[in-house]
N, C-alpha and C positions, 0 to 999 in steps of 0.2 A: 506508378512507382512499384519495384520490385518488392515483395514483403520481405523481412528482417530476421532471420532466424539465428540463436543463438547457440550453437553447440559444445558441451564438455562429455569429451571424451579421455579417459587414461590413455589408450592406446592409441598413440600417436600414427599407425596403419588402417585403425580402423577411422579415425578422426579424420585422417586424410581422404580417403575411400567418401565418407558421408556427406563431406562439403563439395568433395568433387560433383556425388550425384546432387544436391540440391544447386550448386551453382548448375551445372546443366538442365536443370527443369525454372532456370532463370529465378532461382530465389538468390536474396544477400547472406553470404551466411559466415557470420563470426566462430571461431574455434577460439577453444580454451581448451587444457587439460585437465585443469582445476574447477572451483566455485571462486576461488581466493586473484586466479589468473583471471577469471570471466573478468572480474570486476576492475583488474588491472586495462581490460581491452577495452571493456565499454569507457570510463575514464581516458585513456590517453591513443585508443586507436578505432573509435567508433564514429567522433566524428558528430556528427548529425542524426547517422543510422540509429534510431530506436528499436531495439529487438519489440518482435509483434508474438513470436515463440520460442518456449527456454526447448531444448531438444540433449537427454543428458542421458549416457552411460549409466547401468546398472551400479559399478563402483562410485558412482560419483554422487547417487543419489544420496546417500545417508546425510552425507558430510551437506550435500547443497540443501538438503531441508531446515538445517539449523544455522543456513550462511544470511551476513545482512543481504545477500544476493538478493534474493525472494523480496526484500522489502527496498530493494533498489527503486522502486517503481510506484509511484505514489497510488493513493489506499483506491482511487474511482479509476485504477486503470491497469489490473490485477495481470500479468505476465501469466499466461496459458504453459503449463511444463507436459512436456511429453516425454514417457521414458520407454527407453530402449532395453525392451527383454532379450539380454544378447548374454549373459549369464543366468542361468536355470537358478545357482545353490543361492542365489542371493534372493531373499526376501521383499518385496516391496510392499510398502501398504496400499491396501483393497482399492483405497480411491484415488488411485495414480492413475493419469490415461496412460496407457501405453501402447507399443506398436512392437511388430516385430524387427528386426537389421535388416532383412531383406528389400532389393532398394521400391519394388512395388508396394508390397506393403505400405512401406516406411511414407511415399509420395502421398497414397492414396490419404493415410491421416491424418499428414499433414497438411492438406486440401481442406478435409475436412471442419479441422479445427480454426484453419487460416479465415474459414469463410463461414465460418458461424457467428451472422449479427449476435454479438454480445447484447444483455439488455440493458439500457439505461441503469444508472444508480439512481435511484429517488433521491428527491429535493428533501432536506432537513429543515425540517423547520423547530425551533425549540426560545418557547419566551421572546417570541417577538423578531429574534435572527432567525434567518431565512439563508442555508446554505446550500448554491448549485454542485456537485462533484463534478460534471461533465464542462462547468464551464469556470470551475475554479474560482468561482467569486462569490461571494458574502452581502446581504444586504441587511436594515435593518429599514423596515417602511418602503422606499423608494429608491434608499440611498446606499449608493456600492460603499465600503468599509475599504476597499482599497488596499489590500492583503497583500505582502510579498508572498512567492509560492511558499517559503518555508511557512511562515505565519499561516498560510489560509492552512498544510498540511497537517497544523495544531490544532487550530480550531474544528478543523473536519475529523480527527480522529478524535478529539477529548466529545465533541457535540455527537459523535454516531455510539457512542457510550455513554448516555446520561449516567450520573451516579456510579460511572465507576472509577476508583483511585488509580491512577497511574503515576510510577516512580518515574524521578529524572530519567533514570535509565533507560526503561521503558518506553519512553520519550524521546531520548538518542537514539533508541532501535527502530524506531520505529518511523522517524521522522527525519533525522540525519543522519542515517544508515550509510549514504551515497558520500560523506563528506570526511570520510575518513578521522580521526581522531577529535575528538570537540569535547569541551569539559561541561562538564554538568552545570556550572553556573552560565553557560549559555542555556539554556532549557530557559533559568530563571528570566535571563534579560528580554528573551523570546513573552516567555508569558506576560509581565510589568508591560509591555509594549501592546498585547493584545488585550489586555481587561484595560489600560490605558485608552485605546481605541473603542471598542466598546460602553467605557462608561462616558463617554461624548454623549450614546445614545442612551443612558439610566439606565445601561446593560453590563457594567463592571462584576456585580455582583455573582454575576455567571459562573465566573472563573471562581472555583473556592480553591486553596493554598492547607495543605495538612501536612498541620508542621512535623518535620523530620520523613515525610512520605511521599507528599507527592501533589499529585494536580486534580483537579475533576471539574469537568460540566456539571452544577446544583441541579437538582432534583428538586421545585418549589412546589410542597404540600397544600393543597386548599386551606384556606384556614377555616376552623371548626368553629359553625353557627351558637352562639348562644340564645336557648330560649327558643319560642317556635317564630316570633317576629324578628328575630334578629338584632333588640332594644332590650334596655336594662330596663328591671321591675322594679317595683317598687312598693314597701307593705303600705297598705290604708290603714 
């Protein structure tokens, strides 16, 4: 099966030009002009096709690093972006891969990056749950937990952050990015469902709720030994 490449480009000549050369080196290759269009195509003209690489105009970068684009793609199966140095005055940041417009160049990095074994995510393990990224499932002992993707894509981001607070919103971006407008008290009925689930297994407590703020995976402290035997004294 052909690989899946996603392209925005502004210039609709130049956007033309670049899907011509990759569809002739037999890739699938999506156009956009936008980050805001990308997401329009992958949505109602992609189909099946999963982009395997983002391939994006120098103009287009700014606006797509802060688009829900980037987090279209859930958190164990990270979208590789290649950008095109085809404007000098424009600035990108140092850890962008990029390539040059010309069309050898441009094949050769994409080869590259097409066929670089990504490496495995590590298995999560935290208080007894035990979460696969690569294989999108949940257990607790022997027993799968049985996750919709949304659900497992909650549990897998609040558990790969023990102890950190994250806002509903935060939670929309990150999670139902893909699903266009959603209200924050879906976050809520998402979560009630998942410590729901969990506390079947005396793992409710997982999920902590901070009120007016947000959600988190608990962080549980050893609890502190009293005495050197770990027994109450007593005077003679």
């Amino acid at each position: 099966m052909s690989s899946v490449i996603l392209l925005i480009h502004h210039n609709a000549s130049a956007r033309n030009f670049i899907r011509h050369v990759l569809i002739q080196s037999n890739y699938l290759a999506l156009s956009a002009a936008s980050a805001d269009e990308a997401l329009l195509v992958l949505n109602n003209e992609a189909g099946d096709a999963t982009p395997d690489l983002m391939l994006a105009g120098c103009t287009a970068i700014p606006a797509l690093l802060d688009s829900p684009l980037r987090r279209h793609f859930p958190p164990h199966r990270p979208l590789p972006l290649l950008a095109l140095d085809d404007e000098p005055d424009i600035k990108l940041p140092e850890s962008l891969q990029r390539t040059a417009p010309e069309p050898q160049s441009l094949l050769l990095r994409v080869r590259q990056l097409l066929h670089k074994a990504p490496a495995p995510e590590a298995i999560i393990e935290h208080e007894g749950l035990r979460i696969d990224p690569s294989r999108q499932q949940a257990w607790v002992g022997h027993l799968n937990l049985e996750l919709t993707p949304l659900t497992f894509r909650l549990i897998h981001l609040l558990a790969s952050h023990p102890g950190r607070l994250f806002s509903r919103q935060q939670l929309l971006d990150r999670v139902w990015s893909d699903h266009g407008y959603v209200e924050e008290r879906t976050v809520d009925v998402h979560i009630y469902r998942l410590r729901g689930q969990l506390a079947r297994f005396g793992l409710g407590h997982l999920i902590e709720s901070v009120r007016g703020s947000g959600y988190r995976v608990a962080v549980v402290k050893p609890a502190r030994k009293t005495g050197h035997s770990g027994q109450l004294r007593f005077a003679s």
